[in-house]
C-alpha positions, 0 to 999 in steps of 0.5 A, a space after each residue: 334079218 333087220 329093217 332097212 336102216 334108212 327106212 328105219 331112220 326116215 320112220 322116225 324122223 318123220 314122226 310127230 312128237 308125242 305131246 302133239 298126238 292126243 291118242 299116244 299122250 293119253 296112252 302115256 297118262 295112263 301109263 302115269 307118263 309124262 308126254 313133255 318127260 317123254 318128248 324132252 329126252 326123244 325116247 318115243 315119237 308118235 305114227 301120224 294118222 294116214 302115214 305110208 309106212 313100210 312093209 316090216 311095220 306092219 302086226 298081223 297084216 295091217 300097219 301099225 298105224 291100222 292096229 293102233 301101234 302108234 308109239 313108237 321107241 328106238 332100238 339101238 346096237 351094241 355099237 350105239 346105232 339106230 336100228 330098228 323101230 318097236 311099236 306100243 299099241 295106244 288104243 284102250 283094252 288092248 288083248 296082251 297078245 296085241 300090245 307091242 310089235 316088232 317088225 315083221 320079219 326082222 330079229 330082236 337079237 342084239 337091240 336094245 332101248 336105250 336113254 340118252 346115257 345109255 346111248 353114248 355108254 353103247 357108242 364109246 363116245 364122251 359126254 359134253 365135258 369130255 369126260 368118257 360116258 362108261 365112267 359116269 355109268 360106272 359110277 351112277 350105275 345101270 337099269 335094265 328094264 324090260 318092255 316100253 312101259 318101263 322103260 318109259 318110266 324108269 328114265 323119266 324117274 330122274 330129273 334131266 339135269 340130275 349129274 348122277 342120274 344112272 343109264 337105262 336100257 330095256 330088253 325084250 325077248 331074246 334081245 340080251 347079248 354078248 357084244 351088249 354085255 361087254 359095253 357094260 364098265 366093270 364094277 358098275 351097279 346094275 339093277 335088273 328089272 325085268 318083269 316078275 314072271 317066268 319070262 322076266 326071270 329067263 331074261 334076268 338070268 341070261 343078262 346076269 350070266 353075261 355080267 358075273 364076276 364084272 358087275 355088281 348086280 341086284 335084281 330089285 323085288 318088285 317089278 311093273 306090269 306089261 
């Protein structure tokens, strides 16, 4: 039920940055994302053209490189892993039902995107001054977004070198665990920010059952188009 994960790993090691990539660098100007923001903090990459890919990325039998689904953002577990590939369609007038793919075959459930702050709050693991990366988001709080846009946005909203910048994750349909929840530190503030729609409103409830009685929670009013 998952990619194979060398390939995972070799896909997105192979890709290109996305500042060199017109096509994804125009894709994130219209979304008013910075391709450098982006490139800094190695949230997304970009498919080059004539790339051999494998068979689970693929949308709707052709790859995602034939259906625009350039850029691509990582997927990480509960445990901070990398896991598998999620893929945004860069070409203009795109129909919504062909934005985004996932790999063919292959279950959301349990995956995240997730910044650099966010990664290690999964993993366990210290910051650079050896102080535990749960306790910085314990103390500068926790996004959940939902999709790649806003993702992408929420976590190029803060400066780089900001000490009390909060962690971002993202989810999408059916993603939210459990195991995900309990890597989350008591008290922490956590804003929910998926979308203002039904489905948005589904995946808050499901995040916010799993944190109550840990958590501070909010669920910001407005919310970002898909």
């Amino acid at each position: 039920m998952r990619p194979n994960a060398a390939e995972v790993a070799e896909v997105w090691i192979s890709a290109r940055p996305v500042t060199e990539d017109v096509e994804v660098s125009s894709w994130l100007a219209s979304r008013g994302l910075d391709a450098g923001d982006v490139e800094d903090r190695e949230l997304a990459r970009a498919l080059p053209e004539g790339a051999v890919l494998p068979r689970w990325a693929r949308f709707q039998g052709q790859s995602w490189i034939r259906s625009g689904h350039r850029l691509i953002v990582p997927m990480w577990d509960a445990a901070g892993a990398l896991t598998s590939l999620h893929a945004r369609n860069v070409r203009p007038d795109v129909p919504p039902g062909s934005k985004a793919a996932s790999p063919a075959g292959a279950e959301l459930r349990g995956l995240v995107m997730a910044d650099a702050l966010g990664r290690r709050m999964l993993e366990g693991t210290a910051l650079a001054d050896g102080s535990p990366a749960s306790e910085l988001v314990a103390a500068s709080g926790l996004w959940v977004m939902e999709g790649v846009p806003d993702f992408l946005t929420r976590t190029t909203d803060y400066s780089e070198v900001a000490e009390a910048a909060p962690a971002v994750l993202s989810v999408l349909s059916g993603s939210w665990t459990t195991a995900l929840a309990a890597r989350i530190p008591d008290g922490t503030i956590v804003a929910i920010e998926t979308h203002p729609d039904a489905a948005g409103e589904r995946y808050a409830r499901a995040i916010a059952v799993t944190l109550a009685g840990r958590c501070r929670l909010k669920r910001p009013r407005e919310g970002r188009a898909a």
